[in-house]
N, C-alpha and C positions, 0 to 999 in steps of 0.2 A: 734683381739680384745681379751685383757683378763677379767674376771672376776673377782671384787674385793669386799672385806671388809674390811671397815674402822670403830674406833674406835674413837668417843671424847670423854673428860673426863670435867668436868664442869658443865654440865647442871642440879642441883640440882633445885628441884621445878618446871623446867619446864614443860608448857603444852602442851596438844597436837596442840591446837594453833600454838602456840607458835614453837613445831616440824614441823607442817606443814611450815611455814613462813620460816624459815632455808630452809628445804628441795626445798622449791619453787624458792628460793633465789639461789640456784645450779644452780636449772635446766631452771633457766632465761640464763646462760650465759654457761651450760654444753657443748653444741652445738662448740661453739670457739675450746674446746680443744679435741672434738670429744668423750665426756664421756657420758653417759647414767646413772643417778641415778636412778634404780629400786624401790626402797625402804626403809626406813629409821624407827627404832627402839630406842623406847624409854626406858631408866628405871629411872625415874625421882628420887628415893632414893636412887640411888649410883651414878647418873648421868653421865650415862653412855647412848651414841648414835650410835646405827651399822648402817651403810649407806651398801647397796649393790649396785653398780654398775658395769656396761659394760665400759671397756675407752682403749686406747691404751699402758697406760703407769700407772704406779704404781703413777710417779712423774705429769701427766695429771691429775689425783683424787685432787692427791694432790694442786694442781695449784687452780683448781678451790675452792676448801675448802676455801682457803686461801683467794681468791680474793670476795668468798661471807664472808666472816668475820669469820669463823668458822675452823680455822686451825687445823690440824691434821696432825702429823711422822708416826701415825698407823696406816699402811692401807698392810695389806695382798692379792696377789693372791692368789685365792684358784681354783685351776684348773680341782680338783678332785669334782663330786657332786651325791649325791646317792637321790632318795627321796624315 
C-alpha cells in the first residue's frame, strides 16, 4: 500500500458541507478498489482540494475520484514523510 496526494482544481465557493459530502461519497465506495481516504483539504478561493489517502495504485485513487464524480490526473505518491 502507497501513500497518496491528490489534487482537484474547481471547487471555488465550496463549503465545508459541501467538502464533507465529496469526501463521504469516496469513502462510500473506497473499499471496491481497496483505497483509504484519510483526509481531505479545502481552499475554497483558489479552489483547490488535497485528498490524502492509503490505496494500492496511483490509478485505484484515481478510479474511485472519478466514479464518485469528482475526477482528478493529480495524484502523487509521496512515500517520504517527516513530521
Amino acid at each position: 500500500m502507497g501513500t497518496f496526494m491528490d489534487v482537484h482544481s474547481g471547487f471555488v465557493g465550496v463549503t465545508a458541507d459541501q467538502l464533507k459530502e465529496a469526501h463521504e461519497a469516496d469513502q462510500a465506495i473506497e473499499a471496491e478498489e481497496g483505497v483509504h481516504f484519510e483526509r481531505a483539504w479545502l481552499d475554497p478561493e483558489s479552489g483547490k482540494v488535497f485528498c490524502l489517502s492509503t490505496a494500492p495504485s496511483r490509478e485505484a485513487v484515481m478510479r474511485i475520484h472519478e466514479r464518485a464524480g469528482h475526477p482528478t490526473t493529480e495524484v502523487y505518491e509521496v512515500p517520504i514523510q517527516v513530521a
